[in-house]
Gaussian input, Z-matrix of N, CA and C with variables (Angstrom, degrees):
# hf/3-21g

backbone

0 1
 N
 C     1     B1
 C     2     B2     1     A1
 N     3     B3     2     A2     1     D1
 C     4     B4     3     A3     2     D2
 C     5     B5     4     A4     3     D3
 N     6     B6     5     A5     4     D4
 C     7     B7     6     A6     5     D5
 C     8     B8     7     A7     6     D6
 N     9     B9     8     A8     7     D7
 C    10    B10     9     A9     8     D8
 C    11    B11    10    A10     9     D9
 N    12    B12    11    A11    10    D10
 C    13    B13    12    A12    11    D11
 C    14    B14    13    A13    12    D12
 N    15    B15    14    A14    13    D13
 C    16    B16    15    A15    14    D14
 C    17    B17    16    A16    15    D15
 N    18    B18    17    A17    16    D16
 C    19    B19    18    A18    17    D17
 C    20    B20    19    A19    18    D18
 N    21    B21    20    A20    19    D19
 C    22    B22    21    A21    20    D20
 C    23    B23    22    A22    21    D21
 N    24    B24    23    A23    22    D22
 C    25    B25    24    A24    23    D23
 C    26    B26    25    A25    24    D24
 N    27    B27    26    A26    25    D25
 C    28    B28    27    A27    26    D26
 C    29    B29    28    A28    27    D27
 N    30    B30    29    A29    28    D28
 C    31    B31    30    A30    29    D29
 C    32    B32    31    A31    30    D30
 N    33    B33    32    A32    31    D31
 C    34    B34    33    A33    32    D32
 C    35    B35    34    A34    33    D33
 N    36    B36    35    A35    34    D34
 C    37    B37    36    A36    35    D35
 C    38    B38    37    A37    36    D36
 N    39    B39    38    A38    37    D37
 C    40    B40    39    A39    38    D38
 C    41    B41    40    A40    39    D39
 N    42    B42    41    A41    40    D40
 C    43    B43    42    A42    41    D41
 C    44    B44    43    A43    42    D42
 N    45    B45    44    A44    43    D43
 C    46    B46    45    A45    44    D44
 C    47    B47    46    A46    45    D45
 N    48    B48    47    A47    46    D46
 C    49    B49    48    A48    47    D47
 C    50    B50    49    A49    48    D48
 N    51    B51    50    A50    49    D49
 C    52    B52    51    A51    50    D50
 C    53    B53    52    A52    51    D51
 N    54    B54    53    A53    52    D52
 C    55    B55    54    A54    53    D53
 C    56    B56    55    A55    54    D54
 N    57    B57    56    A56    55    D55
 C    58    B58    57    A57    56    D56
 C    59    B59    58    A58    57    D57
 N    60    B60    59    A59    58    D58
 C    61    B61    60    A60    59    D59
 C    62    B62    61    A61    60    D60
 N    63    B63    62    A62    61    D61
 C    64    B64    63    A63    62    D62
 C    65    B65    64    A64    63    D63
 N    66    B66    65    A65    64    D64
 C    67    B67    66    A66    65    D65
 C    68    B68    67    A67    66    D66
 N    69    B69    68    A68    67    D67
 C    70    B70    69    A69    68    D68
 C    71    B71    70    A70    69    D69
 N    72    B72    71    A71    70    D70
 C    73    B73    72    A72    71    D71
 C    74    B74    73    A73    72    D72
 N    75    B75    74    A74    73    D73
 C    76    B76    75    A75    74    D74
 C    77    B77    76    A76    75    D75
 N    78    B78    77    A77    76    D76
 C    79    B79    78    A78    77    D77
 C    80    B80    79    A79    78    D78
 N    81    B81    80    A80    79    D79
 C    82    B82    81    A81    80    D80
 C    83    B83    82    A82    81    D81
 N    84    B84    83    A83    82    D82
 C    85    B85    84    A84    83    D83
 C    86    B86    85    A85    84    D84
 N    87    B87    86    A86    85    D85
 C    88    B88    87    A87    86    D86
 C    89    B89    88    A88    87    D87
 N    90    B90    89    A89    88    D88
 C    91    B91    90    A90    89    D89
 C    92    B92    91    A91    90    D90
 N    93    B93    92    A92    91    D91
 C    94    B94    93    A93    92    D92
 C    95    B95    94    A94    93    D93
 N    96    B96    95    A95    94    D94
 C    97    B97    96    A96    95    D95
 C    98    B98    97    A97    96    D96
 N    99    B99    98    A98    97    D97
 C   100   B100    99    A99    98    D98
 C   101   B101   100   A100    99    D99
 N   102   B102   101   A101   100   D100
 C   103   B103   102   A102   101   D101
 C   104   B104   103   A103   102   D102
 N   105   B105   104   A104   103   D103
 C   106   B106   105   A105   104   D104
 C   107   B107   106   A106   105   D105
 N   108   B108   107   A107   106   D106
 C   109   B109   108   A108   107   D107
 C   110   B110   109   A109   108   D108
 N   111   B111   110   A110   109   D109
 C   112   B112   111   A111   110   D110
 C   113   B113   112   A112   111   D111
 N   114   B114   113   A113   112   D112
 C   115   B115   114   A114   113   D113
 C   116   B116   115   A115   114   D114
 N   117   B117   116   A116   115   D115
 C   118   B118   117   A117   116   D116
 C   119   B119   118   A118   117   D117
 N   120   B120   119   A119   118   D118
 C   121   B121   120   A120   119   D119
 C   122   B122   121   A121   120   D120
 N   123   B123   122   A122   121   D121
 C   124   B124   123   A123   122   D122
 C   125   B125   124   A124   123   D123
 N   126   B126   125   A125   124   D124
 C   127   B127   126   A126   125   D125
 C   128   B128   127   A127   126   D126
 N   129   B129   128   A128   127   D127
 C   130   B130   129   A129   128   D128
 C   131   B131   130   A130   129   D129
 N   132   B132   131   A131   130   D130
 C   133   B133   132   A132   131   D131
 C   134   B134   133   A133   132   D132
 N   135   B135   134   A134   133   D133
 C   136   B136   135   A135   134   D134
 C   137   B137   136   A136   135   D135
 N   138   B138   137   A137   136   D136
 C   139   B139   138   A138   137   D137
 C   140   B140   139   A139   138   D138
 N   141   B141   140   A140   139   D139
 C   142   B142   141   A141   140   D140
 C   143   B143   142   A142   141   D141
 N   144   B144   143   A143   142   D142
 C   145   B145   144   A144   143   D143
 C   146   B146   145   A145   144   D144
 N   147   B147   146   A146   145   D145
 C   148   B148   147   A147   146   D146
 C   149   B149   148   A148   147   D147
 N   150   B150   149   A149   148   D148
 C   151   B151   150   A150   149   D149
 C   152   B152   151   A151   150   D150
 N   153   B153   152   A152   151   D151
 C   154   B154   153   A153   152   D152
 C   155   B155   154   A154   153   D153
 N   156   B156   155   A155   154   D154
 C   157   B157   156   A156   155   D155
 C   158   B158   157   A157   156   D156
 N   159   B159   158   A158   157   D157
 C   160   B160   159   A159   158   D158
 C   161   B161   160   A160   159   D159
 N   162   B162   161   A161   160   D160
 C   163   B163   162   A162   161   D161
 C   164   B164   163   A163   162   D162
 N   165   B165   164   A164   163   D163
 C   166   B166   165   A165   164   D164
 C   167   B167   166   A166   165   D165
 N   168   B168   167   A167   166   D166
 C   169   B169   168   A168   167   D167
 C   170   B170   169   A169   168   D168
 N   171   B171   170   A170   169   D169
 C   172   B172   171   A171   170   D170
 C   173   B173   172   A172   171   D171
 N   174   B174   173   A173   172   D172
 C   175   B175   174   A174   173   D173
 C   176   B176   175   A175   174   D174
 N   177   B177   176   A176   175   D175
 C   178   B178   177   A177   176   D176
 C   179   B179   178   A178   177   D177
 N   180   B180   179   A179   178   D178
 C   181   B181   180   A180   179   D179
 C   182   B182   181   A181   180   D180
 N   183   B183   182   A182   181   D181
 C   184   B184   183   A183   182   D182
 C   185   B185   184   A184   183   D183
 N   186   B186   185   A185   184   D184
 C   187   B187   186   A186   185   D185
 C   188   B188   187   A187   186   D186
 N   189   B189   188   A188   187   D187
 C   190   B190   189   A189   188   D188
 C   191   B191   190   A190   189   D189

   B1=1.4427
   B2=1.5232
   B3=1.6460
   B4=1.0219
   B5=1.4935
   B6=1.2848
   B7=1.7195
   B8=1.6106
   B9=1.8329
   B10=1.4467
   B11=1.8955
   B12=1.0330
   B13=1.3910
   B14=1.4201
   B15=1.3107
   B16=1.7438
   B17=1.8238
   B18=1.4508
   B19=1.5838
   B20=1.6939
   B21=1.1561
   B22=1.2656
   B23=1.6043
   B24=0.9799
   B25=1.8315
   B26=1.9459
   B27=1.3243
   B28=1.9313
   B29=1.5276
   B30=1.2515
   B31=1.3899
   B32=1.7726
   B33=0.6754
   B34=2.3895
   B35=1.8411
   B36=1.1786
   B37=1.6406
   B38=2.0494
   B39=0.6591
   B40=2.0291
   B41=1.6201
   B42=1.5481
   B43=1.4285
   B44=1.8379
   B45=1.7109
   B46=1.1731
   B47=2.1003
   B48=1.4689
   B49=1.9476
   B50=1.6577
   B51=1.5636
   B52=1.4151
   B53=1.2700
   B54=1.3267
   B55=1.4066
   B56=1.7929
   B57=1.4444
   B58=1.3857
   B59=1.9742
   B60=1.5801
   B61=1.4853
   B62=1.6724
   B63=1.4842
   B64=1.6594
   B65=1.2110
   B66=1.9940
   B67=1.0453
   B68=1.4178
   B69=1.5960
   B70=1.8551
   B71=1.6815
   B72=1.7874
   B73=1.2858
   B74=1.5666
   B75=1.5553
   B76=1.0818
   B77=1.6579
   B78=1.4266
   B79=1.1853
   B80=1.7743
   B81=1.3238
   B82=1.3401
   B83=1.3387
   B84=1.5010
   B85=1.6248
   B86=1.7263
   B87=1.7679
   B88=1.3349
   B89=1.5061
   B90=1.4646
   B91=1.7817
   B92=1.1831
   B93=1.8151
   B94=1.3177
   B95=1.3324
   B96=0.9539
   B97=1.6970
   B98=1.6420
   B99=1.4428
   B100=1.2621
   B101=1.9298
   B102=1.3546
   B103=1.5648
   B104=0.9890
   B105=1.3153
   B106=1.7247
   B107=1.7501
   B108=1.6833
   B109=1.5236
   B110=1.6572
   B111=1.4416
   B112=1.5553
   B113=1.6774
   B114=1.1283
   B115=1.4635
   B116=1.7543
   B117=1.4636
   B118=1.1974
   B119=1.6706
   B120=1.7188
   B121=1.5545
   B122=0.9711
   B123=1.6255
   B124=1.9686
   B125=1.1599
   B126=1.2468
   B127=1.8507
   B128=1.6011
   B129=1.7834
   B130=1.8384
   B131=1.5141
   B132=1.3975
   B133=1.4093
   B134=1.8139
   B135=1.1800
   B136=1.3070
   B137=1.2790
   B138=1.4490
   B139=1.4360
   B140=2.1386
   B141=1.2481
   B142=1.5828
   B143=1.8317
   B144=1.5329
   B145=1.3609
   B146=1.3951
   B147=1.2845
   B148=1.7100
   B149=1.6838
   B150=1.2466
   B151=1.6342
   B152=1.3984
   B153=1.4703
   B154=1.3807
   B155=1.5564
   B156=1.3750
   B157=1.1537
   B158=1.7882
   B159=1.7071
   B160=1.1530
   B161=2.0758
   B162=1.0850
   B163=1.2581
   B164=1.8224
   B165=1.1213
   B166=1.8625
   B167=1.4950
   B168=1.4886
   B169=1.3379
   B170=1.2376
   B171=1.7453
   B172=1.0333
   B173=1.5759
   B174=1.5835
   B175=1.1156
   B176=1.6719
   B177=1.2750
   B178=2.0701
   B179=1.8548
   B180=1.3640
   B181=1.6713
   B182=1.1598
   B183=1.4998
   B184=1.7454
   B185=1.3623
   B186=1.0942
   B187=1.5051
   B188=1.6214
   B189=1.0030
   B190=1.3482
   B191=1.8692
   A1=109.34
   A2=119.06
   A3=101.81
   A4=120.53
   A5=113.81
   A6=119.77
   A7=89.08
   A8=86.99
   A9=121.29
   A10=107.29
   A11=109.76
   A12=113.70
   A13=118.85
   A14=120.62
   A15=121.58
   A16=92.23
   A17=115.21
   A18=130.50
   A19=101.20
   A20=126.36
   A21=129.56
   A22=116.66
   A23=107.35
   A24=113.15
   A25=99.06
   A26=96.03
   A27=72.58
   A28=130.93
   A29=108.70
   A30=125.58
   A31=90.54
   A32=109.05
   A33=119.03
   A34=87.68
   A35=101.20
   A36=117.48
   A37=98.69
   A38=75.63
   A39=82.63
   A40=101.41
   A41=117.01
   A42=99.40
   A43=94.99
   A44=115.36
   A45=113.03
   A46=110.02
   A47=90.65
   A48=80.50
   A49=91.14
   A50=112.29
   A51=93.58
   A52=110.97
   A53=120.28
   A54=123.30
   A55=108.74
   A56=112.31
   A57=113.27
   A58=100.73
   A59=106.38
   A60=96.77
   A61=104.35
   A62=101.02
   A63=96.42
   A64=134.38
   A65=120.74
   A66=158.39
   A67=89.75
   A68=99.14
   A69=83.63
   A70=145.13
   A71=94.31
   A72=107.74
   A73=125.50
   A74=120.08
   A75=144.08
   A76=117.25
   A77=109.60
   A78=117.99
   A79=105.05
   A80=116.89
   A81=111.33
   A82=124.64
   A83=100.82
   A84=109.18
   A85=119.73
   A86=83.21
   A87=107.91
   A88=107.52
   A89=107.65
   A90=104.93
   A91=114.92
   A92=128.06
   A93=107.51
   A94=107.79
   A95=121.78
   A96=117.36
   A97=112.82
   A98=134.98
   A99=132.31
   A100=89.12
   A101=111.05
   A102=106.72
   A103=144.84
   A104=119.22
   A105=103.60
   A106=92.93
   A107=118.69
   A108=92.46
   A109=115.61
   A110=89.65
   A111=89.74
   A112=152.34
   A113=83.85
   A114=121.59
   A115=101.41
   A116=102.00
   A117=111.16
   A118=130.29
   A119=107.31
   A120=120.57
   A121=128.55
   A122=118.99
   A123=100.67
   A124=98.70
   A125=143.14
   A126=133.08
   A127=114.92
   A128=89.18
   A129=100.76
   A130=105.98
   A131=133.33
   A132=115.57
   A133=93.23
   A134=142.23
   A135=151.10
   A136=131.59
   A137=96.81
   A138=132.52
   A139=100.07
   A140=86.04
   A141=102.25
   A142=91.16
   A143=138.05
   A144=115.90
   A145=126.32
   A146=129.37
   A147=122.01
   A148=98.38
   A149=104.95
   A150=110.93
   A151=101.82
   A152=117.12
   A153=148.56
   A154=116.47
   A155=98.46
   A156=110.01
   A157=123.29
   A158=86.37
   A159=103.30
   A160=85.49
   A161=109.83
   A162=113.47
   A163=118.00
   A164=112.97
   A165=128.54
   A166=87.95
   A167=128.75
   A168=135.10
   A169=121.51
   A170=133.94
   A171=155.82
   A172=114.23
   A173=112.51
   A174=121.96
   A175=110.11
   A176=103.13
   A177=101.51
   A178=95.03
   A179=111.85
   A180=110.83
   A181=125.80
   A182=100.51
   A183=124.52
   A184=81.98
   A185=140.34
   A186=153.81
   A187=96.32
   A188=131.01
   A189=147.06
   A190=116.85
   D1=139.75
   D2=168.61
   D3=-113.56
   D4=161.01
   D5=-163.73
   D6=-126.38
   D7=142.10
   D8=-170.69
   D9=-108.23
   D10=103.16
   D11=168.78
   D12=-31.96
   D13=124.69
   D14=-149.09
   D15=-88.78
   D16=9.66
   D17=179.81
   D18=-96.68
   D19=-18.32
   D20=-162.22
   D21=-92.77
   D22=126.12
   D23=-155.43
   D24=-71.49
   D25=-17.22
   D26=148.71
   D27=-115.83
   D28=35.50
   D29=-164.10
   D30=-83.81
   D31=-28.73
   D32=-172.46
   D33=-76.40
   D34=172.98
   D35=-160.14
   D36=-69.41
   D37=157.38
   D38=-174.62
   D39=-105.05
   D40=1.90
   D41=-168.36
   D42=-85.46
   D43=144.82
   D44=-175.64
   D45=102.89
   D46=-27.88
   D47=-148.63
   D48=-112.40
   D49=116.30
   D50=174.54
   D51=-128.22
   D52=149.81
   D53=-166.72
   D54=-79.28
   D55=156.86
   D56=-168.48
   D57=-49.07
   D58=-52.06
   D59=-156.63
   D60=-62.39
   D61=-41.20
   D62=168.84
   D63=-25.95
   D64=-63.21
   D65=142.36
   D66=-7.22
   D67=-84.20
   D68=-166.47
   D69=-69.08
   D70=-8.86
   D71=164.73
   D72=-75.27
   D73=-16.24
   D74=164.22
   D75=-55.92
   D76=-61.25
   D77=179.99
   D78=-68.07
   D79=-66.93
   D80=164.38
   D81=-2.14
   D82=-64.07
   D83=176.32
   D84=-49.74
   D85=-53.98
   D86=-168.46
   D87=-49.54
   D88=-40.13
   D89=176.29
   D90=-67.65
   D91=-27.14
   D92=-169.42
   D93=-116.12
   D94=0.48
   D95=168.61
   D96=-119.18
   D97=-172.11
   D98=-168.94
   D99=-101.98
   D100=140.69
   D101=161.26
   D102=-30.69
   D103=-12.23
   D104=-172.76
   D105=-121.94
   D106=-19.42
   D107=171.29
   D108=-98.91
   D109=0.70
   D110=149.52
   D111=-63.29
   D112=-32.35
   D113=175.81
   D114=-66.50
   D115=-68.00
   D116=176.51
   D117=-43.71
   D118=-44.68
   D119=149.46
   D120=-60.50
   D121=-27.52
   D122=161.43
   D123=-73.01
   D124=-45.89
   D125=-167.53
   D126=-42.13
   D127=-52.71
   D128=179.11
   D129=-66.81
   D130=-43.51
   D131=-152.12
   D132=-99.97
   D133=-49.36
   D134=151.61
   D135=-15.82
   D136=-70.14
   D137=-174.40
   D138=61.06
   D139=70.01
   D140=-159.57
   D141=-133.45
   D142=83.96
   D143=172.44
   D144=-24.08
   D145=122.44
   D146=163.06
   D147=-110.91
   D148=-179.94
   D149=139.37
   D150=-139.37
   D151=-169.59
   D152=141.49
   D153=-12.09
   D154=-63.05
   D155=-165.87
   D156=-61.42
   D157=-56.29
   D158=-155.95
   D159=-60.82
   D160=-79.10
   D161=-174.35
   D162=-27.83
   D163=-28.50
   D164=170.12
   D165=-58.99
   D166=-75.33
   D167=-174.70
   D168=-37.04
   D169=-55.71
   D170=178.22
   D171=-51.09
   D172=-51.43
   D173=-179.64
   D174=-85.69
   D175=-19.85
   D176=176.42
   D177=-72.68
   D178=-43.84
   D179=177.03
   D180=-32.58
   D181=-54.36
   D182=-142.28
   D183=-91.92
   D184=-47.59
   D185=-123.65
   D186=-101.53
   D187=-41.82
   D188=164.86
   D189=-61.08

């Protein structure tokens, strides 16, 4: 297992905060599948929570 120094600025809860490469693997999805079983395939291949949402959001951003 690995342990995160409780000094380390992602050591605080990750729900909300996503890192750029994340971000773009998100949208990725988001372009080629529909949102919510997308969501569901970052969970399975990641094991990283998404939803629907967030990824709808990401790709209305980027997409613009």
């Amino acid at each position: 297992m690995i342990e995160m120094s409780k000094a380390h600025r992602f050591s605080s809860s990750l729900s909300g905060k996503v890192t750029p490469y994340l971000a773009e693997l998100l949208v990725y999805v988001g372009q080629d599948h529909c949102y919510k079983p997308g969501a569901q395939l970052v969970e399975k291949l990641l094991r990283v929570p998404s939803n629907a949402t967030q990824i709808y959001r990401l790709v209305d951003h980027y997409g613009q």
